[in-house]
N, C-alpha and C positions, 0 to 999 in steps of 0.2 A: 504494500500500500504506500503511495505517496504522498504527501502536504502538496498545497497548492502551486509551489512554485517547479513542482516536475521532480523536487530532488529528496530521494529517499528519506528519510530520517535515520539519524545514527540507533544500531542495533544495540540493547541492554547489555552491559557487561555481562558477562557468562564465570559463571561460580569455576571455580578453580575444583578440581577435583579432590581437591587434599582439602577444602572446607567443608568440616560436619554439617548434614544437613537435618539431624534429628530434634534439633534447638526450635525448629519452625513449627512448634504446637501450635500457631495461632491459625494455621490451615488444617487441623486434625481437629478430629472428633476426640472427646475428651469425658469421659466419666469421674466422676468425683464417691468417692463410697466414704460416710463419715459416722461412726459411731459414738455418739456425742457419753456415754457412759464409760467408755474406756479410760483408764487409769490417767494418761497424757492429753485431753482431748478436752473435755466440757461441754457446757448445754449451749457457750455461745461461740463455738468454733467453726460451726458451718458458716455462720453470718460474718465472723472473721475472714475466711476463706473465700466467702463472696466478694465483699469490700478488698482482700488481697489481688482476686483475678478481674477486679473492675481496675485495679491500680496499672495493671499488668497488661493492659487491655486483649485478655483473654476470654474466648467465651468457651464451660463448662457445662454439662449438667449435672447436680449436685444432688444427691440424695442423703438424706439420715436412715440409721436401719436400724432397726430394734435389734439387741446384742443375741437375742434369742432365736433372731432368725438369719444368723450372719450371712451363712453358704446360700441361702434363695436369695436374700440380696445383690452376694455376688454374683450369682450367675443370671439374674435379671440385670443388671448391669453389662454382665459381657455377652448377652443375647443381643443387645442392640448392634455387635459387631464395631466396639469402640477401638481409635486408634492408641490411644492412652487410658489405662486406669490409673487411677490415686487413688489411694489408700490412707487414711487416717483415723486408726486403730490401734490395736496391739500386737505383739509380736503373733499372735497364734491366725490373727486375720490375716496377717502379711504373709505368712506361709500358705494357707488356703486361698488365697488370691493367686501367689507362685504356681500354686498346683493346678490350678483349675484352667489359668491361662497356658502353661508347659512353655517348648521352649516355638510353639508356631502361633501361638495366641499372641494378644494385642502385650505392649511395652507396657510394665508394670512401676509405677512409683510410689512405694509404700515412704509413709512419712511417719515419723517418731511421735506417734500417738500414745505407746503401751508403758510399761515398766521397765524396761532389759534394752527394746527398741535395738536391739541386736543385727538384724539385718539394714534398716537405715543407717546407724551409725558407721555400717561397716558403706553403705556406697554414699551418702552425704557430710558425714562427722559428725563430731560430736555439737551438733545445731538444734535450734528447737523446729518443733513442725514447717512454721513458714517461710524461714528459711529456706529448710529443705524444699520445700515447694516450688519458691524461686527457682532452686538453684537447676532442681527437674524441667520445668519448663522453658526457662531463658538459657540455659545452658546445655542442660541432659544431651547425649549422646544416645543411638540402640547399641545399648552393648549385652552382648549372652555371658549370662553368669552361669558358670559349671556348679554344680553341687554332687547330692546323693541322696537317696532314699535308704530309709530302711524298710523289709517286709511291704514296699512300695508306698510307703508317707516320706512325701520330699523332706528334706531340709536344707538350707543355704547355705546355713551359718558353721553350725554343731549339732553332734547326737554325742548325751553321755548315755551312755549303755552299765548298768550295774550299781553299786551302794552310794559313789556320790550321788545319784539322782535322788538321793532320799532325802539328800540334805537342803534340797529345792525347799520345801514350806520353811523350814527356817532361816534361810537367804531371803524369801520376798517378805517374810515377819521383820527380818532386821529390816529390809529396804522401809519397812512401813513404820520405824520406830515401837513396834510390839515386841520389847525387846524379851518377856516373860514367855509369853508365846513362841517366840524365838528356841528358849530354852528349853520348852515339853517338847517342840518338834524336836529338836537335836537329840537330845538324849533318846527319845525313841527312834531317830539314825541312827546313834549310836550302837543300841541292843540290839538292832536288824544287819548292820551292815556285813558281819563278818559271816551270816548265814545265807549270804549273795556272792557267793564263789560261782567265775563264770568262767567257761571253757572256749577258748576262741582260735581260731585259723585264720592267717592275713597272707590272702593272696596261697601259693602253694608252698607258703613255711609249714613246718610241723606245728602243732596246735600244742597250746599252752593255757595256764590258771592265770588267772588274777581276781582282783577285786572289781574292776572297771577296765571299760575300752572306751576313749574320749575320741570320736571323728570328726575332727575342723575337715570343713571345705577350702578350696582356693582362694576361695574371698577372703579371708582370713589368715589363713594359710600363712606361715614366715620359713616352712621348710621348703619351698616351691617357689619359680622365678613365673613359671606359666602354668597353667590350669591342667596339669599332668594327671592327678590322683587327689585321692584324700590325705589329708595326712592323719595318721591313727597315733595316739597317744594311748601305750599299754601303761596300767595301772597296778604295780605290786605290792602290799602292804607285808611289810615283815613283821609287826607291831602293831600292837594296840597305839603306843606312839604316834607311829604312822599314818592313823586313820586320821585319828583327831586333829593331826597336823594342815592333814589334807583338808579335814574338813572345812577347818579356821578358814583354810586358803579360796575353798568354792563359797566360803563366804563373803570375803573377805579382799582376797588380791588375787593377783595370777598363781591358777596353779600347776599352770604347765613349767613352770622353773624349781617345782617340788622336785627333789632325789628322788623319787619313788617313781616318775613319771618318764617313758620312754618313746622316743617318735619315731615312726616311718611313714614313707609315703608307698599306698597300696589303691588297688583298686576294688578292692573287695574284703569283704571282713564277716566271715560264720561265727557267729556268739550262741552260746549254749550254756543254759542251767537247769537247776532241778526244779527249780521256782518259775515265777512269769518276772521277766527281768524285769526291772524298773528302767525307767528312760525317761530323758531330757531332750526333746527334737523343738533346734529355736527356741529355748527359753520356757517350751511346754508342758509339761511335766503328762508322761504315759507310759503304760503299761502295757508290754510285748508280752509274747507266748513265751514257753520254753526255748525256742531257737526262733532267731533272728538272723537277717542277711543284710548286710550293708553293702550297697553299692556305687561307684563312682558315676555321674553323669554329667558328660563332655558340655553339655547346655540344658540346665533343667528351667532356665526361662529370661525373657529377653526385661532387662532395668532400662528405664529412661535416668537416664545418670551418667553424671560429668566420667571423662576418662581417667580422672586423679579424681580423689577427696581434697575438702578444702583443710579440713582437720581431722586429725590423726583418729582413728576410730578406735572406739574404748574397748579394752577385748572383753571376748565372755565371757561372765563368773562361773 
């Protein structure tokens, strides 16, 4: 087409192929899923979130969802065939969003709604929700985050598999200032945990005992340059010592710098006991069968998120 005077008009710069083009939300279809009950979140966060993507001049559709019917929410949301979800919840929504989307469904940005916030911290930092939000929108890349499942329930982040997962209620009692509470939960850790002896295979090593098997993903990951495997943390307690040491530490600080604690990276991992193990997938707290199967997956779902973090992500307790 030409202007009046006969002479073409100059053609639009054309995007350089080395410039990310997954920052341009504001041509995408966009779901918003907010759970205003969740621990990080409140009753007036959706209207925050409005007021943020009116700033942003983004347009959303924004739902609240009663906490009791989280999964039909979600999946009424990615029925409309969205090109972005957000999430602002807690870590266990953020994982059933992962899952439900996989790694061919629409770009997922879970925002630091919950207590742990485990998976956001690990792809935004350590930010508060709207932040993060920003930084998904105006910034985000599609990038595939590798994970694993176990017994086929994904997780991104970690699965602790065995007797630290017991010490879970008394880690969210502390985070809550219940510090008595804190105390009944431990001490019944305590009296269970050395009756969760677990039998495990990684990869085609001969199979061994411990007390726990801890599986960080790649996102996480510090024994891995690229999304190769999982890395598995074997857990051996020689002591009563030992336990409570560890315990302090899943309360407390990193306890993968415990002596007790051993890494490799595997792609696979058979867990076996007499009991139904105890487990921690994302910050969840559940309960597997007697044998459990851990698996490595090269892409278990596509993040809208920057290609670095802005701030260092907090590891998991």
């Amino acid at each position: 087409m030409t202007d009046v005077a006969g002479a073409r008009p100059p053609e639009p710069p054309r995007r350089r192929a080395s410039e990310p083009t997954a920052a341009k939300t504001t041509t995408r279809r966009i779901e918003i899923i907010v759970n205003p009950l969740s621990g990080g979140v409140g009753p007036r966060a959706a209207r925050e979130c409005e007021r943020l993507l009116e700033t942003l001049n983004i347009d959303a559709n924004l739902t609240e969802i009663d906490p009791r019917h989280i999964e039909a929410g979600l999946e009424q949301a990615l029925s409309s065939k969205p090109d972005v979800l957000v999430v602002l919840a807690g870590d266990g929504t953020a994982r059933a969003a992962t899952a439900l989307a996989g790694p061919k469904g629409p770009l997922i940005a879970p925002l630091p709604g919950g207590t742990m916030n485990l998976l956001p911290r690990a792809l935004y930092g350590a930010v508060d929700w709207k932040k993060a939000l920003e930084i998904a929108l105006m910034e985000g890349v599609a990038r595939p985050i590798a994970g694993g499942e176990v017994d086929g329930r994904p997780f991104q982040v970690a699965a602790i598999l065995g007797s630290p997962a017991l010490w879970a209620p008394a880690r969210e009692a502390v985070r809550s200032g219940k510090l008595r509470l804190a105390y009944l939960y431990a001490r019944r850790a305590a009296r269970r945990a050395f009756a969760r002896t677990l039998r495990y295979c990684i990869d085609d090593q001969p199979s061994r005992r411990g007390e726990a098997v801890a599986i960080l993903s790649p996102l996480i990951s510090k024994a891995m340059e690229e999304p190769t495997g999982l890395e598995v943390a074997q857990v051996d307690f020689k002591t009563a010592g030992d336990a409570f040491r560890l315990a302090a530490k899943t309360l407390f600080a990193d306890w993968r710098a415990d002596s007790t604690v051993e890494t490799v990276v595997a792609q696979r991992v058979l867990v076996s006991a007499m009991r139904p193990i105890p487990a921690i997938l994302d910050g969840e707290p559940c309960e597997l069968g007697h044998v459990a199967e851990a698996r490595f997956k090269p892409c278990s779902f596509r993040a809208l998120a920057p290609k670095r973090i802005l701030t260092a992500a907090s590891e998991p307790a």
